[in-house]
C-alpha positions as CSV (number, residue, x, y, z in Angstrom):
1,X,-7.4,52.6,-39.7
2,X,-4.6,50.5,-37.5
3,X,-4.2,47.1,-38.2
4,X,-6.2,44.8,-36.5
5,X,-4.1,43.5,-33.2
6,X,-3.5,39.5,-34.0
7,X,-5.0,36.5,-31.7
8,X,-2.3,35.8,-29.0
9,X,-1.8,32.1,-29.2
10,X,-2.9,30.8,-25.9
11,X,0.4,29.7,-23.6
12,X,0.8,26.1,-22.6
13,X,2.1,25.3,-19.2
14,X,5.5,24.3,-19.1
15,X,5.9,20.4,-18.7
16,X,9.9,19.1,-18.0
17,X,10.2,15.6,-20.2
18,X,10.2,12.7,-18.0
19,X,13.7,11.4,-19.3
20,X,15.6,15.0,-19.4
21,X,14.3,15.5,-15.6
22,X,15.3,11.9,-14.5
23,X,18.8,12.1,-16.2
24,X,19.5,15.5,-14.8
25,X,18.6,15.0,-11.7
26,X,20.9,11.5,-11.9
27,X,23.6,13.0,-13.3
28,X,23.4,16.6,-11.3
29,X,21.9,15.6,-8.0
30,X,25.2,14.2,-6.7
31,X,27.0,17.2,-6.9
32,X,24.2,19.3,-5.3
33,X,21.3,17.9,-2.7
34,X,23.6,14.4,-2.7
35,X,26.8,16.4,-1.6
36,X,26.7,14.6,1.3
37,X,28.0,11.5,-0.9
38,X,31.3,12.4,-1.1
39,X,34.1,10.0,-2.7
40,X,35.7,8.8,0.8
41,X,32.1,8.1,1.7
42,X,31.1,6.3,-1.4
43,X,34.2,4.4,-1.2
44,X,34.0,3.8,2.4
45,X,30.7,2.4,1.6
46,X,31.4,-0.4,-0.8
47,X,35.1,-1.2,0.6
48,X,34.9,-0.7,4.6
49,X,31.7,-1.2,5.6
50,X,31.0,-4.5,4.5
51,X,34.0,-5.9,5.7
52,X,33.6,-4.5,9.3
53,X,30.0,-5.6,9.8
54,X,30.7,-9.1,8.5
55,X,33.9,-10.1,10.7
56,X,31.4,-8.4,13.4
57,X,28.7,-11.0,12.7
58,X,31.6,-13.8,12.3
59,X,33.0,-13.6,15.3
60,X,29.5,-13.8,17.1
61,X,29.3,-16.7,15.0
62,X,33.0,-18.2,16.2
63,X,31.9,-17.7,19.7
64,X,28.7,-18.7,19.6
65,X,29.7,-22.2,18.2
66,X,32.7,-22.8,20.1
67,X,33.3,-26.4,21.1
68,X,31.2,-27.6,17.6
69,X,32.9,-29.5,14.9
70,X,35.2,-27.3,12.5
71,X,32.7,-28.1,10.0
72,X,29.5,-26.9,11.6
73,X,31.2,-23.5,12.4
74,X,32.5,-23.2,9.0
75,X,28.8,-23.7,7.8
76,X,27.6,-21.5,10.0
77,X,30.3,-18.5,9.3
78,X,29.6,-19.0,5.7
79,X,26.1,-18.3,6.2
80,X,26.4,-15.5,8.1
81,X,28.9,-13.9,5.8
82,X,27.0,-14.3,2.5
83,X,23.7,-12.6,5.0
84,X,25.4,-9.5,6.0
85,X,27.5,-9.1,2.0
86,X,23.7,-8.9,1.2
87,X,22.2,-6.9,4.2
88,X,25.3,-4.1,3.5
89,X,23.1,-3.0,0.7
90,X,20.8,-1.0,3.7
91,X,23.4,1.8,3.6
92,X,23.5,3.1,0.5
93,X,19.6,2.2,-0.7
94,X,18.0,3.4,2.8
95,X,20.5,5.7,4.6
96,X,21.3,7.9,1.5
97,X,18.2,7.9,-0.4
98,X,16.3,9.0,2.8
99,X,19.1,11.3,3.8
100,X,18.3,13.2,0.3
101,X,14.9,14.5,2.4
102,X,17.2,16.1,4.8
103,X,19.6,17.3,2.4
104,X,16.5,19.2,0.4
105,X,15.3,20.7,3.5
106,X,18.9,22.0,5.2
107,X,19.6,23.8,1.4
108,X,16.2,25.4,1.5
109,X,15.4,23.9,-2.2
110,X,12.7,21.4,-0.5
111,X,9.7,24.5,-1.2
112,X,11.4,25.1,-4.6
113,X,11.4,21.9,-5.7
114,X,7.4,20.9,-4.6
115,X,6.4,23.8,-6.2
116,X,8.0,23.3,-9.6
117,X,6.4,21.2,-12.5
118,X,8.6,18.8,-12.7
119,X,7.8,15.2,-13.2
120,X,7.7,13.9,-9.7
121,X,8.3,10.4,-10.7
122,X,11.3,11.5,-12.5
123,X,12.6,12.8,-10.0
124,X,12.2,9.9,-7.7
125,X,14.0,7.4,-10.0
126,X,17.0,10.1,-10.9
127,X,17.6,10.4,-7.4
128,X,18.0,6.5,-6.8
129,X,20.0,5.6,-9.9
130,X,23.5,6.6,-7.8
131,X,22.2,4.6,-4.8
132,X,21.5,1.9,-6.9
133,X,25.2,1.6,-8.6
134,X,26.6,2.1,-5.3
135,X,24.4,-0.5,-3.8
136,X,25.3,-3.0,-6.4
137,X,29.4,-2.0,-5.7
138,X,28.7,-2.2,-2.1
139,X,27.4,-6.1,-2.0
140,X,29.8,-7.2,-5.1
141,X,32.4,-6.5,-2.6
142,X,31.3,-8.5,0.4
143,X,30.4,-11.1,-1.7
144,X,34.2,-10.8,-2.7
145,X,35.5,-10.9,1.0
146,X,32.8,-13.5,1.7
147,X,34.8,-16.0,-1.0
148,X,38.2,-14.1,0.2
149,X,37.7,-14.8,3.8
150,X,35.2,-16.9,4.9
151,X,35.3,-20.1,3.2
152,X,32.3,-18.7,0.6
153,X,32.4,-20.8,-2.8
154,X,30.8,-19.2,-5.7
155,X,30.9,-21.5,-9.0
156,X,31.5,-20.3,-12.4
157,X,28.1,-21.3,-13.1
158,X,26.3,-19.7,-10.4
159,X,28.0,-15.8,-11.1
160,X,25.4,-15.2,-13.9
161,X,22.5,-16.1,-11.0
162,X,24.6,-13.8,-8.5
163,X,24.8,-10.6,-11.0
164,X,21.1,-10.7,-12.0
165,X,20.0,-11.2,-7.7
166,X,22.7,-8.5,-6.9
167,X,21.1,-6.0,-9.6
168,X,17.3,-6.7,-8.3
169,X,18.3,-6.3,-4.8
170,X,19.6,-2.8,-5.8
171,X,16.5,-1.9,-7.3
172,X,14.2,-3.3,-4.9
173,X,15.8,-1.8,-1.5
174,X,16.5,1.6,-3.7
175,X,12.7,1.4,-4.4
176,X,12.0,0.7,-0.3
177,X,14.8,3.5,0.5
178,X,12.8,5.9,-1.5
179,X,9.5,5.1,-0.1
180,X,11.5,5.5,3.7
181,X,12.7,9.0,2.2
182,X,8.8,10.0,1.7
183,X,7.5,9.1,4.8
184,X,10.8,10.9,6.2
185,X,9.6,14.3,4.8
186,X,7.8,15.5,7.3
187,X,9.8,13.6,10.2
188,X,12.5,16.0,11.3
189,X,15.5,13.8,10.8
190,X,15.2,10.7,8.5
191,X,18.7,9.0,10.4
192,X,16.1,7.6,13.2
193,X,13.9,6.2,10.5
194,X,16.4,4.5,9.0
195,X,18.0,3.5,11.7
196,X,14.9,1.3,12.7
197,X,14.4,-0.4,9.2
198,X,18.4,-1.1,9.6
199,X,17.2,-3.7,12.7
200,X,14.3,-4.6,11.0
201,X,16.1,-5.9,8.0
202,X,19.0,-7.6,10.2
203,X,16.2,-9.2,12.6
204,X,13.3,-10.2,10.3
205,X,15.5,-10.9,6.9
206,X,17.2,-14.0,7.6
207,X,20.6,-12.3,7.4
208,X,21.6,-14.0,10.2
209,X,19.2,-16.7,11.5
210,X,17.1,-18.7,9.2
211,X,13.8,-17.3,8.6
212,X,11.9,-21.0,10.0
213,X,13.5,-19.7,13.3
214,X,10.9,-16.9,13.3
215,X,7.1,-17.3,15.0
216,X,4.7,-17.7,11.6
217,X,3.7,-14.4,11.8
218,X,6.7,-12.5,12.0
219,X,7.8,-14.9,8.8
220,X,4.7,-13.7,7.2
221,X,6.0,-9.6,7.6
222,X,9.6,-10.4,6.9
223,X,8.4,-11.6,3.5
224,X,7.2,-7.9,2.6
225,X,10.6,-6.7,3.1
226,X,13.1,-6.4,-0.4
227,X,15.8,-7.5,1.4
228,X,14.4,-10.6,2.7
229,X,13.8,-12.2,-1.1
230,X,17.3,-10.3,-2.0
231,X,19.2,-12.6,1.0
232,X,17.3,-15.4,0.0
233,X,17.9,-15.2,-3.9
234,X,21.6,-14.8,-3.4
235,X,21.7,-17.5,-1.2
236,X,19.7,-19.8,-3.8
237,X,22.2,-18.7,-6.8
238,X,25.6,-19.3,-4.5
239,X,23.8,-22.8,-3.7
240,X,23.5,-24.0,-7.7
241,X,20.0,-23.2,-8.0
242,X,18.9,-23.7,-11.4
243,X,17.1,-21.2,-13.3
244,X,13.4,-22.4,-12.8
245,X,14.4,-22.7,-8.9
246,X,15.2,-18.9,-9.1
247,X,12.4,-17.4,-11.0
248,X,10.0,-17.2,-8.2
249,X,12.8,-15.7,-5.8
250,X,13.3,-12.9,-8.6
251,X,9.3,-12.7,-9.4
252,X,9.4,-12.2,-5.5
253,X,12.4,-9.8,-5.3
254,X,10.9,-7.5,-8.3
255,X,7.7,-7.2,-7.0
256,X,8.9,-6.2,-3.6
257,X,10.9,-3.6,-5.4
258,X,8.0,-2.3,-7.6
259,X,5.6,-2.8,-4.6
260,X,7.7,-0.3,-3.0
261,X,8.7,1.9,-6.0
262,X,4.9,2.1,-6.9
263,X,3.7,3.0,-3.5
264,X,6.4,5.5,-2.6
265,X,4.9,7.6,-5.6
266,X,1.3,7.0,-4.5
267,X,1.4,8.3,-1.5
268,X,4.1,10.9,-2.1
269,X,0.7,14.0,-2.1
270,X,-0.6,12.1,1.7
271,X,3.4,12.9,2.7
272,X,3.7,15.9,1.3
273,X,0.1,17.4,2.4
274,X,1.0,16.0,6.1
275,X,4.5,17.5,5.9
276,X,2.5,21.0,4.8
277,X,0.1,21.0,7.6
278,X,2.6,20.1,10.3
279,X,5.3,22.6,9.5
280,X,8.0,19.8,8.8
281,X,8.6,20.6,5.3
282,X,11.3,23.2,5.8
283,X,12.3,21.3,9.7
284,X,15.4,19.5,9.9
């Protein structure tokens, strides 16, 4: 008689580890779906950008104030300088993490990727980890020209309280970026999108204008916004705050981020069943 045929073992589905999928896709993505990040655009980024949208704002600012004492311009320039170091953070956390939609979509890899078990969370986060070292390059350096050229003063004491806001702003408008980027996948292009939260931030953030300039209401939105606690947290450590004065603005700041990190994941199946049923998932 043959032999008996052996009890298959029954196959388990294959499951990608959460930390090998985030750190490929952070250490891989840039070379392939972030390709659009090239060097002279990283660099242009954290060295040319925030310079040219500052003097920008400054120069409103000089105009605007003509005629006022030397020392209420000053104040005012200041201001505006240490707003918009800050608000340059939009362009790496929104505009690239949402362009990484398109990018999926012009390659063809957008189908592949949806239909693959990998850990969608994972690769959320490994996605944002270059956008977030860029982000924190890109607003070290205004900060820089802000002290450079502006008149900014940033104590010894107060750099430790500038690092730490810097770092949570990163995170938090990464987090919002990414949450843009889901909404974006079944828009056709996500430059408009970004575009509008752009405004939104430089309006509504007090980048520019104090937020008690604002109606109530419009106060009341602009404090759902990451950038909007970021501003104001940098502000607070460049001012002396002490530590207990800065606590809330990073409880505030981290929130915002995970508020956006945690609902970006949440309602990644609504974006991705609406970008099924409309076509838009392989649109650009």
């Amino acid at each position: 008689m043959g032999a008996l045929p052996t009890a298959q073992p029954a196959r388990v589905p294959y499951r990608s580890k959460f930390w090998r999928t985030l750190w490929t896709n952070a250490i891989v993505a840039p070379k392939t779906t972030l390709g659009f990040m090239r060097i002279d655009f990283i660099l242009g980024e954290i060295f040319i950008i925030p310079l040219t949208q500052m003097v920008f704002f400054v120069f409103v600012v000089a105009f605007s104030y003509a005629g006022s004492p030397s020392s209420v311009i000053a104040s005012e320039i200041a201001f505006v300088a240490i707003g918009n170091a800050v608000a340059t953070v939009a362009y790496s956390s929104i505009f690239s993490v949402c362009q990484t939609t398109d990018s999926e979509k012009q390659l063809g890899t957008m189908e592949h990727l949806l239909a693959s078990p990998a850990n969608r969370t994972a690769l959320y986060f490994g996605r944002g980890f270059l956008p977030i070292l860029i982000s924190v390059a890109s607003v070290a350096m205004g900060l820089a020209y802000a002290v450079l050229f502006f008149g900014v003063t940033i104590s010894g004491a107060s750099v430790p309280f500038v690092a730490v806001s810097v770092v949570l702003t990163a995170f938090s408008m990464v987090g919002f970026g990414l949450l843009l980027g889901g909404v974006a996948l079944y828009l056709r292009t996500s430059i408009i999108l970004g575009n509008i939260f752009l405004f939104i931030g430089l309006l509504l953030s007090g980048v520019n204008f104090p937020l008690s300039s604002l109606p109530y209401p419009v106060q009341v939105v602009s404090y759902g916004l990451p950038l909007t606690w970021g501003v104001a947290a940098i502000r607070s450590a460049i001012d002396g705050a002490s530590l207990a004065g800065m606590e809330l603005l990073w409880l505030g700041l981290a929130l915002s981020g995970l508020a956006a990190y945690g609902l970006s994941i949440a309602l990644w199946g609504t974006f991705e069943h609406r970008a099924k049923s409309t076509g838009s998932i392989a649109r650009f």
